[in-house]
ZAMARGU-4260 file (C-alpha; in steps of 0.2 Angstrom, whole numbers, plus 5000, padded with zeros to 4 digits):
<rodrens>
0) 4913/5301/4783 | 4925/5301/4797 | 4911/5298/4809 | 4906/5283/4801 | 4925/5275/4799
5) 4925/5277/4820 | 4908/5268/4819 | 4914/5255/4809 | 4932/5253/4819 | 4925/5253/4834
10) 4910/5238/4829 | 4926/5230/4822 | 4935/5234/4838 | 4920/5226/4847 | 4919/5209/4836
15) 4936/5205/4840 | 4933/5207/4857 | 4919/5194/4856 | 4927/5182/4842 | 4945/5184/4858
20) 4932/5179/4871 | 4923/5164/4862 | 4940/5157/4856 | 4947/5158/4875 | 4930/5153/4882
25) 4932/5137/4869 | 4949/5133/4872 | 4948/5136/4890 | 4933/5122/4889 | 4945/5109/4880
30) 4958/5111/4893 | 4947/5105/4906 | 4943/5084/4908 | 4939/5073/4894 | 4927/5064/4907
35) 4926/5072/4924 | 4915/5058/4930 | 4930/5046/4928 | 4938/5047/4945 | 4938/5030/4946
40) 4945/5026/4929 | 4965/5024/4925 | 4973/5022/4908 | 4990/5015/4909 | 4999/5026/4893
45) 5016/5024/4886 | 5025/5040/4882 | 5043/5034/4870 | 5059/5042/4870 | 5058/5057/4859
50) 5043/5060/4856 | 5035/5075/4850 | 5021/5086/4858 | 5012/5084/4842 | 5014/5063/4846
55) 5011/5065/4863 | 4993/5074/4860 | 4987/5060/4846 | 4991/5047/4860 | 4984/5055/4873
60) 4968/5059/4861 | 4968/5040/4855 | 4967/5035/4873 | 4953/5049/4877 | 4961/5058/4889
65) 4961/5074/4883 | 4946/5084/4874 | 4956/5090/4858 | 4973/5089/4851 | 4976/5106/4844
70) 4972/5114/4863 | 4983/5101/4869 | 4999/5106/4859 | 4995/5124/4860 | 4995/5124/4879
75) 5010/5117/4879 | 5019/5129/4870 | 5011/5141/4879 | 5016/5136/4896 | 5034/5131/4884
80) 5032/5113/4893 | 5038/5102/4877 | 5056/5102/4881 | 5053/5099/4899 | 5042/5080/4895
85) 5049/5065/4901 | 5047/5047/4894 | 5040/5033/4905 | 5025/5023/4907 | 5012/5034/4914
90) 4995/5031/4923 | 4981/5046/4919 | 4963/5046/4922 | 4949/5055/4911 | 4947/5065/4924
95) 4962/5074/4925 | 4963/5090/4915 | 4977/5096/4903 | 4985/5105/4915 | 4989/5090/4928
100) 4992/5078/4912 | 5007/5090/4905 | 5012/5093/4923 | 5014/5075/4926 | 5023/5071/4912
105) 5035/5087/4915 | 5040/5081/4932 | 5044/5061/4928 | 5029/5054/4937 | 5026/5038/4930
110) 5017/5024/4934 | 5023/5009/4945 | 5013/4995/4946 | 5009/4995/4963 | 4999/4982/4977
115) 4991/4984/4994 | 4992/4974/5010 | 4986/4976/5026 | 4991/4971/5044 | 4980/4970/5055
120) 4985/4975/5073 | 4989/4962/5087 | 4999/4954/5076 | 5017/4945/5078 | 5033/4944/5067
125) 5026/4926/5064 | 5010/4931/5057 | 5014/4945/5049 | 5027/4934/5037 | 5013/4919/5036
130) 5002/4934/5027 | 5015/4941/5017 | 5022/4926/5009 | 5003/4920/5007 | 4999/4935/4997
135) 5018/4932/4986 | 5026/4948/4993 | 5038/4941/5003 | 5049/4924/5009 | 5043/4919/5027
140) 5061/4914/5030 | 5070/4926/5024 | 5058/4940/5033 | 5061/4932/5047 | 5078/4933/5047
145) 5078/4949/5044 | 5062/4952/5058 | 5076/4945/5071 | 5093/4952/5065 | 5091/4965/5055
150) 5105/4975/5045 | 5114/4988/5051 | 5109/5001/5041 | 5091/4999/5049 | 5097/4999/5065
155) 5105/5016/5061 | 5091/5022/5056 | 5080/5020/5069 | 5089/5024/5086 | 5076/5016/5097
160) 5081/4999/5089 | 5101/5001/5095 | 5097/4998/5114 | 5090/4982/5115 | 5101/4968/5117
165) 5092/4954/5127 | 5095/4937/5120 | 5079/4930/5126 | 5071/4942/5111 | 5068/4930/5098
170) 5063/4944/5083 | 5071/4960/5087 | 5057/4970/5075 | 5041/4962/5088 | 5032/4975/5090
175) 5041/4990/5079 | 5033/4983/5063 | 5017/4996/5064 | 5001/4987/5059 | 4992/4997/5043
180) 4987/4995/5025 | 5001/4999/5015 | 5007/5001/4997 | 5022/4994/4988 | 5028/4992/4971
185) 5026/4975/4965 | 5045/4973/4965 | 5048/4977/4984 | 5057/4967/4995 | 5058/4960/5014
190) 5067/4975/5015 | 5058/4988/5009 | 5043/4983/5018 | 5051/4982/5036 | 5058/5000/5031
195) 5042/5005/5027 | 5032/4997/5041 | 5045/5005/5050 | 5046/5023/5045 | 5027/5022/5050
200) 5032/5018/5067 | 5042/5033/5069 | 5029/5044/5062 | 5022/5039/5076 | 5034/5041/5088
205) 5032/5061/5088 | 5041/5071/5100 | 5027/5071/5113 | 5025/5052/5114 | 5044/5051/5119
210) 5042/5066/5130 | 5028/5056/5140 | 5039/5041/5138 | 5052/5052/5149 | 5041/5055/5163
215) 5035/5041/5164 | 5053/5033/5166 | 5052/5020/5155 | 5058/5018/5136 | 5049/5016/5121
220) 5055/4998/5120 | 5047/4996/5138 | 5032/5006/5130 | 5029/4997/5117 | 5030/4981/5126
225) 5016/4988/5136 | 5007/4992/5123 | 5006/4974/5118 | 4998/4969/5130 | 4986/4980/5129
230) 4982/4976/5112 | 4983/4957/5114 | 4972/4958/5130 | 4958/4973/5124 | 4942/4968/5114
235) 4937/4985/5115 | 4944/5002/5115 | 4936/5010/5129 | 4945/4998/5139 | 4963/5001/5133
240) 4966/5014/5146 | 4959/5004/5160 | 4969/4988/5158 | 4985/4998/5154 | 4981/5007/5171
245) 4981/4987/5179 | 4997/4984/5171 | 5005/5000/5180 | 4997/4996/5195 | 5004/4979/5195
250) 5020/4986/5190 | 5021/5001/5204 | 5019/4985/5218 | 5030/4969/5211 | 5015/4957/5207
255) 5016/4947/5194 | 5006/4954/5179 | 4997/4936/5176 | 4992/4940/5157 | 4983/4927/5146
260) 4990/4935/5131 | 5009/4933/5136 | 5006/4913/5136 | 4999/4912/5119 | 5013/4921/5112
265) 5025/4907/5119 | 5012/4894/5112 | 5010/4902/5096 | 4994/4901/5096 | 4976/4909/5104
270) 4967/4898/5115 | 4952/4904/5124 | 4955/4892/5139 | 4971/4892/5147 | 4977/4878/5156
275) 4987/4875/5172 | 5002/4865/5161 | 5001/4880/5149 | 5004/4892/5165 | 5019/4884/5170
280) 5029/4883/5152 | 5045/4891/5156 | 5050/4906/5146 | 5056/4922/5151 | 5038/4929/5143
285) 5030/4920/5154 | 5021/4934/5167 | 5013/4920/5180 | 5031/4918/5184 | 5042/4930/5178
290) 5040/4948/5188 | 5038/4966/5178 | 5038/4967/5160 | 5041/4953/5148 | 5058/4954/5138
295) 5050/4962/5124 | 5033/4967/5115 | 5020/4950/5111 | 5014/4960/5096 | 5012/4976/5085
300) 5001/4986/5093 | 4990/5000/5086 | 4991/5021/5090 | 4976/5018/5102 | 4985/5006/5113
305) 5001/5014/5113 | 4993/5031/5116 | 4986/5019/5129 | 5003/5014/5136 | 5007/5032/5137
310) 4992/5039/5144 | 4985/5025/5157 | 4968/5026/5168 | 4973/5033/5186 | 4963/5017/5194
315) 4964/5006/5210 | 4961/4989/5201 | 4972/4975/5201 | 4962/4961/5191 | 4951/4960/5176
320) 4943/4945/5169 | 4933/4943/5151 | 4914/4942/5153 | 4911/4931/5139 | 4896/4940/5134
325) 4893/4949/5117 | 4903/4966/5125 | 4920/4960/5120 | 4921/4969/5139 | 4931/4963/5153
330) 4925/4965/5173 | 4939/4976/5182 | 4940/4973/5202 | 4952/4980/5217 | 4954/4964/5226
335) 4957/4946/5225 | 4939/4943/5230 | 4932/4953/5221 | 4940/4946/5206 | 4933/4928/5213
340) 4916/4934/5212 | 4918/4942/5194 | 4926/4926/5187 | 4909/4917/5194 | 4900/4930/5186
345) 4906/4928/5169 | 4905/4908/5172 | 4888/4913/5173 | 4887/4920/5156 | 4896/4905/5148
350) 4879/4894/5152
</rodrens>
């Protein structure tokens, strides 16, 4: 008899164990995604003020979001979550699980409607408001005011800005406005976008590119501005390093640094072909006849041409010229004459 009794706990014992397992194994299953092939699919949800997990649950199972209410509320309560739920507007996919729903809602995350832009590098202040006003995020004017003279608190907060005082700088931000693709609440203004473009900038800005702005002797201002140059005059990025090595070449002896791209940004505009009249404009950008560096940087140049800046080609040349082939390359020469015979060469290709 008393054999029989064990028998029977124990085959009790073991039913439980199994009936435990399958309910763990099916709730376990209705915690996970309600779609996990819907990474790519969002659904904007509104949680009100007050509202109960049991509320919560039936909206997010009316949205189909999660799998089953029941497991919904219980893991709440598990995890004792409820109290902790935020209101707000909240953005979920179908593929999240009930974990990172509940933990999102715990923490506050909601959703902010949000749009992207992009800057493409090389470009000025001038640009860069013309395509930010185009696409309604921002008033060219007032950016530009900003661009030029920008408040004090930004000033503060980024030390490289507080040492350059040249009047001949028409937009004090040229160049520190980091070319990226970016995203901004819809609600963002001029300001928050120069602070962001900015904060990219000084991300980087590490440690070591102003360490090897120290040896080099020169500032990040002056970096910058070299770096300009490089992006406004490169096609290619194998180049970068080369025509940043002419520049310091240049540099190291007094000769004029003669760049192309220096004349555009006083014309405001890219023409292929420079003329002999657009040579002689005078402004303190101009390189054909202004010696060293121009005031300030022509542009916002990109990581590779400011890693170019920092990190020139040890090279003898002097002179480069564009081959007006399909390379986007330039020809790099030593001397004089030898740039004559490259400026015939790519003549050449030009027929």
């Amino acid at each position: 008899m008393f054999k029989r009794l064990v028998i029977s706990l124990a085959l009790l014992l073991v039913l439980v164990i199994v009936a435990a397992a399958a309910f763990n194994y099916v709730y376990q299953s209705m915690l996970e995604p309600a779609d996990p092939a819907a990474t790519d699919d969002y659904k904007v949800v509104e949680i009100p003020s007050g509202a109960t997990t049991e509320t919560i649950a039936s909206i997010l199972k009316n949205e189909e979001l999660i799998q089953n209410e029941l497991a919904f509320r219980y893991y709440v309560r598990s995890k004792d979550l409820g109290r902790g739920f935020q209101a707000g507007t909240y953005q979920f996919s179908p593929a999240m699980n009930v974990s990172q729903i509940a933990e999102k809602i715990t923490a506050g995350d909601v959703y902010t409607e949000t749009k992207w832009f992009t800057i493409p590098e090389g470009y000025t202040i001038e640009k860069m408001s013309e395509k930010l006003e185009a696409e309604g995020l921002v008033d060219s004017e007032l950016f530009l005011e900003l661009a030029a003279s920008p408040p004090d608190y930004i000033r503060a907060s980024f030390p490289y800005l507080q040492g350059i005082d040249d009047p001949d700088i028409d937009y004090l931000l040229e160049g520190y406005l980091y070319p990226d693709t970016y995203q901004i609440d819809l609600d963002a203004g001029e300001e928050e976008i120069i602070k962001l473009m900015l904060n990219t900038l000084d991300e980087i800005i590490t440690e070591e590119r102003k360490q090897r702005a120290e040896e080099l002797g020169l500032s990040i201002h002056e970096i910058l501005t070299i770096a300009s140059l490089v992006e406004r005059e490169a096609a290619v990025d194998h180049e970068r390093d080369v025509i940043a090595g002419v520049i310091y070449n240049r540099l190291a002896i007094g000769q004029l640094l003669q760049i192309d791209a220096t004349i555009q940004y006083i014309l405001g505009e890219t023409k292929e072909f420079l003329t002999y009249a657009d040579l002689e404009v005078p402004s303190p950008y101009n390189t054909y006849q202004n010696a060293g560096l121009p005031p300030g940087p022509i542009a916002a140049p990109g990581k590779p041409s400011i890693n170019a800046a920092l990190y020139p080609e040890d090279n003898d040349y002097f002179y480069y010229n564009y081959k007006y082939d399909d390379t986007g390359e330039h020809y790099f020469s030593y001397t004089f004459e030898e740039h004559l015979n490259n400026v015939r060469r790519a003549e050449e290709n030009l027929q």
